[in-house]
C-alpha positions, 0 to 999 in steps of 0.5 A: 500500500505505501508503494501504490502511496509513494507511485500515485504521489510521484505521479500526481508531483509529475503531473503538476509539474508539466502543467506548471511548466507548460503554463510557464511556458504560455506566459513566457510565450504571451510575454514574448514579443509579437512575431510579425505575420504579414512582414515576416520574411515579406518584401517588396519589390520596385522596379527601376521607377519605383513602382512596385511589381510585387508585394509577397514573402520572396515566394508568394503574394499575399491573399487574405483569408476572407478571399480564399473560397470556403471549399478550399480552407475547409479542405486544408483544416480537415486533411492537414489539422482537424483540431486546428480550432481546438487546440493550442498549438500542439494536438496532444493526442495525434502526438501520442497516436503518430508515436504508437504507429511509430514503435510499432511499425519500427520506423517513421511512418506517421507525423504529427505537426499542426498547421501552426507548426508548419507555418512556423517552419514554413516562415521563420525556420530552416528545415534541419532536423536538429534538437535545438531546431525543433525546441525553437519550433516549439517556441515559436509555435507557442508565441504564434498561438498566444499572440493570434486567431486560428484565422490569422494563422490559417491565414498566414499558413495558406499564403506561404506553402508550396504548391509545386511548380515554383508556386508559393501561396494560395494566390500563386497557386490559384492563378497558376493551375485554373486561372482563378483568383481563390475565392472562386475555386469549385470544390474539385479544385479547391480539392487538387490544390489541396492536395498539393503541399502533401508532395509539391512535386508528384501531386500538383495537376501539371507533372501527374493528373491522376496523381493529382486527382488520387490524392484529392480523393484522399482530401475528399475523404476526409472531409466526409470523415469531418463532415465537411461535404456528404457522401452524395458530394463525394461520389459525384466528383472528378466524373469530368477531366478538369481543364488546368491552365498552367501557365502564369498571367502576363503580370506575373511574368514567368522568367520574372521570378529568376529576377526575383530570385536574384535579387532576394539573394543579392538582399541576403549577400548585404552584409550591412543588413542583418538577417534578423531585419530581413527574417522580420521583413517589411523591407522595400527594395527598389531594383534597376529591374526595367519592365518593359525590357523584362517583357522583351526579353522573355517575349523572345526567348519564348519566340525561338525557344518555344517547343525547343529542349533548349535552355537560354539564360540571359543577362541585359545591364545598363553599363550607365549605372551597372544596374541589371535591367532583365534577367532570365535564368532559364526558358520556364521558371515554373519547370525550373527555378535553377537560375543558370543566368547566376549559378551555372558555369559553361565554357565561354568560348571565343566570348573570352578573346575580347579581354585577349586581345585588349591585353594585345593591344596594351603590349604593343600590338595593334588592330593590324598586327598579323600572325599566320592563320594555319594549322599550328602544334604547340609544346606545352612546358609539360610536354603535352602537344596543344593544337587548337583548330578552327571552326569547321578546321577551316584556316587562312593560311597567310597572315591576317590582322587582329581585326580581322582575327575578331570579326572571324573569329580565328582560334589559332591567332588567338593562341598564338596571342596568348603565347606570345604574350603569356598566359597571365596577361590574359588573366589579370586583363580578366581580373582587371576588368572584374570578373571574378571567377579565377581562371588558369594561365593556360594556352587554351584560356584564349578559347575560353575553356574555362568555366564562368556564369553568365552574370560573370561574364557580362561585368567584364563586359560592362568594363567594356561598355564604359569605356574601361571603368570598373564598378559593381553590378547588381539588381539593387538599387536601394534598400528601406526599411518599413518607417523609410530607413535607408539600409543599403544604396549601391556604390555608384563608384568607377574606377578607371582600370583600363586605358581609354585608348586601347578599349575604344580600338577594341569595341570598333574592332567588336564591331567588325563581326558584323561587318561584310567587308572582313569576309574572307576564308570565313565569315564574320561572326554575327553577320548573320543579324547584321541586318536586324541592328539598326545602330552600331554594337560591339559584338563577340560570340562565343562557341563550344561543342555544347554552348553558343554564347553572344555578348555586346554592348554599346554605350546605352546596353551590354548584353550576354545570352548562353543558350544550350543544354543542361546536360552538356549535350553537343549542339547542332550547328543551327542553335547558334542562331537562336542565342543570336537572335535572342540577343539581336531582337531583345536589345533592339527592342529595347533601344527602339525608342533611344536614340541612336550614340557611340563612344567619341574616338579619344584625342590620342587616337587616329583611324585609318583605311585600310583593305579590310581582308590584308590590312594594307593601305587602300584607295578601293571602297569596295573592300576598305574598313577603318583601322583605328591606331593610337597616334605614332603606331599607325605608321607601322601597319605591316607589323608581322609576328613570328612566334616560335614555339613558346613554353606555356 
């Protein structure tokens, strides 16, 4: 009898201590501050206007709950949390029942999170598993419960889970799937989009419709089981195919989101904004982010790249400013958010020369130095024999000039440049100009076999554009926080890290890959859209066995565009139009109403005719092309190189 004593008082002692602790735990959480819903982790974003193109978390837009269809919230409270609006936070008894099902089925089989819970982790939580996680889970979810309705929470929840598909939030998601806002979803819908968050990547309508449609049986049920709908309600549904949309709206701009995306990681990269301020949100962004040429470039990725297996990504900066004015890092964001504009890096090919051949020019050589094109085999300093080719193994085979060797392409003279002047001069021009990727001293650097991002690749290329002025790019122009704070501004800082001369030579020799005149033992590169500008740029392609790159500028515009395949699958001869085009309609699109400027020749530098093909002086139009020369050097027009085999 004393032992059944002691037992039954240990208990009750037990018993009154966790009712304590978890009153004590109530009023910590009541004490706590309040965690901010609508701004938690909420940003807006403008545009280069200031006006705002979205109003969201970093995924979704916000609907208020008096604005999603009733079907639709039932469904989510009767398969996610049927006590939603019983209990406190945690269902205490679906707790201890996923625990039995756990012991004796030997492995996890069951959960027990509360719509709370997962709002919680949704907003304010990474997804780790850890003890301390789960204990600041517990917290939060505690602070939410004291702090606000079932209906603020639901709220809160229904406008931040995934709805597969790069859809985020009810209203996203609505849209996306049936074209609807969310108050006027039909029951079988409201059920689908139920369904969903479940498995985002197998239940949504557009990746498996009959998965889709088993699993809003399985939401159907439980609604019978809850008394949401009757049985009659649930044998008539699905007898007829539903019709999904599955596209997003005109204003929703689907390559828009790599835009976004981007920008909220630029957001997250400021170091002087702490992550507490961007976790509690309410944070104004304005980016450089221009509308109009966003809505051009997608407009013709869509056009050549429509039904295509292709991928494009795509970077247009005003060299002004080094703002980005459209982005896109990929042809569907909804059916990939990897955003290979920021975060893939391909070989560059012949898009590299242009930093070559500026570091030529800074070394002595001019725009009509001449090497021999023909067929050449090196002895690297390890021994290995390197024999670059040209395209299609076509080569001149007598000497031609560096203008010529850009307008053309020439893989060989770019070799024989980069070994006469050494490997590392290619290298720090690159690091000069800013590109940051860290690139190898190797002979065939000059072809561009290393890796680097399009982003990358595209500042080296505003240094360009600016006459030789390094500054920062980005997508963010200014950060506030919600009373109006300035938190960020961009540097608009130039620093002047080439000199003046030797770039404007360059960008006009750029130009000659659309010139007709430099036709010879092959084409000019970009000939082919020549017909499409109606203004002068300075263009470089770039081609490998499994990319096609394009990249110029002019002083209102640089532009790069990549376009192949994901998995490094060679590529036929005709894709390289596409990246072409793209870059051709898109920055003409853009500039259609600008007017029409050039760099001003600097006072130390001269132009000279010249026959476009021999680099010789000429009285002949017909084949004649303005060199351009630094005062003193245009007097040595036959400068012939003879490289002898050079130790890489």
């Amino acid at each position: 009898m004393r032992v059944v004593n002691f037992l039954f008082k240990m208990g009750l002692f037990i018993f009154c201590s966790i009712i304590v602790i978890i009153l004590g735990l109530y009023i910590y959480a009541f004490v706590s501050p309040k965690l901010e819903l609508k701004t938690a982790g909420q940003y807006y974003i403008y545009d280069n206007d200031d006006l705002l193109v979205y109003q969201g978390s970093s995924t979704s837009e916000w609907v208020d709950l008096e604005d999603i269809n009733y079907n639709l919230i039932d469904a989510v409270v009767s398969v996610e949390d049927k006590n939603f609006y019983n209990h406190h936070g945690f269902d205490y008894l679906r707790i201890a029942k996923a625990m039995y099902q756990n012991i004796r089925n030997g492995r996890i089989t069951q959960g027990a999170s509360t719509i709370s819970q997962q709002y919680i982790k949704n907003t304010f939580l990474d997804f780790s598993t850890t003890w301390s996680r789960k204990i600041e889970e517990a917290f939060l979810t505690l602070e939410l419960e004291v702090h606000y309705s079932k209906d603020e929470i639901l709220e809160g929840y229904l406008n931040t889970i995934n709805y597969g598909q790069g859809n985020f939030g009810i209203g996203n998601a609505s849209r996306y799937y049936f074209n609807k806002e969310p108050i006027d979803l039909t029951l079988e819908e409201a059920l689908i989009l139920a369904g969903i968050p479940n498995s985002p990547e197998n239940y949504n309508p557009i990746a498996n419709y009959d998965l889709s449609i088993k699993r809003a049986l399985v939401v159907a049920k439980s609604m019978v089981d809850n008394g949401y709908i009757t049985k009659e309600e649930y044998d008539g549904l699905f007898k007829n195919k539903l019709e999904i949309y599955g596209k997003m709206s005109e204003e929703n701009l689907d390559m828009l989101m790599y835009y976004q995306d981007a920008v909220i990681q630029e957001l997250r990269n400021i170091k002087t904004i702490p992550e507490e301020l961007i976790q509690n949100g309410g944070i104004k962004i304005y980016t450089y982010l221009d509308l109009e040429a966003q809505k051009d470039l997608e407009e013709n990725i869509k056009n050549y790249l429509n039904g295509s297996s292709l991928e494009s990504a795509s970077v247009v900066i005003n060299p002004k400013t080094g703002g980005i004015m459209a982005l896109s890092g990929g042809v569907s964001y909804t059916k990939s958010q990897y955003n290979r504009a920021t975060m893939a890096k391909r070989q560059v090919g012949s898009a590299m020369k242009p930093f070559l051949y500026y570091g030529a020019l800074e070394e002595g050589m001019t725009s009509a130095s001449t090497f021999n094109s023909q067929f050449t085999s090196f002895t690297l300093s390890n021994g290995q024999v390197y024999a670059p080719k040209n395209y299609g193994s076509i080569y001149a085979n007598k000497e031609i000039t560096m203008a010529e060797a850009i307008a053309v392409s020439d893989n060989v003279y770019a070799v024989k440049t980069n070994m006469f002047l050494g490997a590392d001069k290619l290298v720090e021009t690159a690091k000069k100009v800013g590109i940051k990727e860290e690139l190898s001293p190797v002979a065939s650097l000059a072809l561009g076999t290393e890796e680097m991002s399009v982003l990358d690749l595209a500042r080296g290329y505003t240094t360009l554009a600016t006459g030789g002025y390094k500054q920062s790019i980005g997508f963010i122009k200014k950060v506030e926080d919600s009373e109006g704070n300035i938190l960020y501004q961009k540097d608009d800082y130039k620093e002047l890290v080439l000199n003046s001369n030797y770039t404007y030579i360059l960008t006009e020799m750029l130009t000659g890959t659309t010139n007709s005149q430099f036709k010879d033992y092959a084409n000019p590169t970009a000939l082919t859209i020549a017909s499409k500008l109606s203004r002068k740029y300075a263009i470089k392609t770039g081609t490998t066995d499994t990319d096609f790159w394009i990249a110029g500028y002019n002083p209102d515009i640089v532009m790069v565009t990549w376009v192949g395949m994901d998995d490094n699958s060679n590529l036929s001869a005709n894709d390289s139009y596409i990246s072409k085009n793209i870059w051709a309609d898109t920055v003409e699109d853009i500039l259609d109403d600008s007017e029409d400027v050039w760099y001003d020749a600097p006072l130390n530098v001269v132009g000279v005719v010249l026959d476009a093909v021999s680099g010789k002086p000429t009285n002949s139009g017909n084949n004649a092309a303005l060199f351009y020369f630094v005062k003193g050097t245009e007097d040595v027009i036959d400068t012939n190189y003879v490289l002898e085999e050079k130790e890489e």
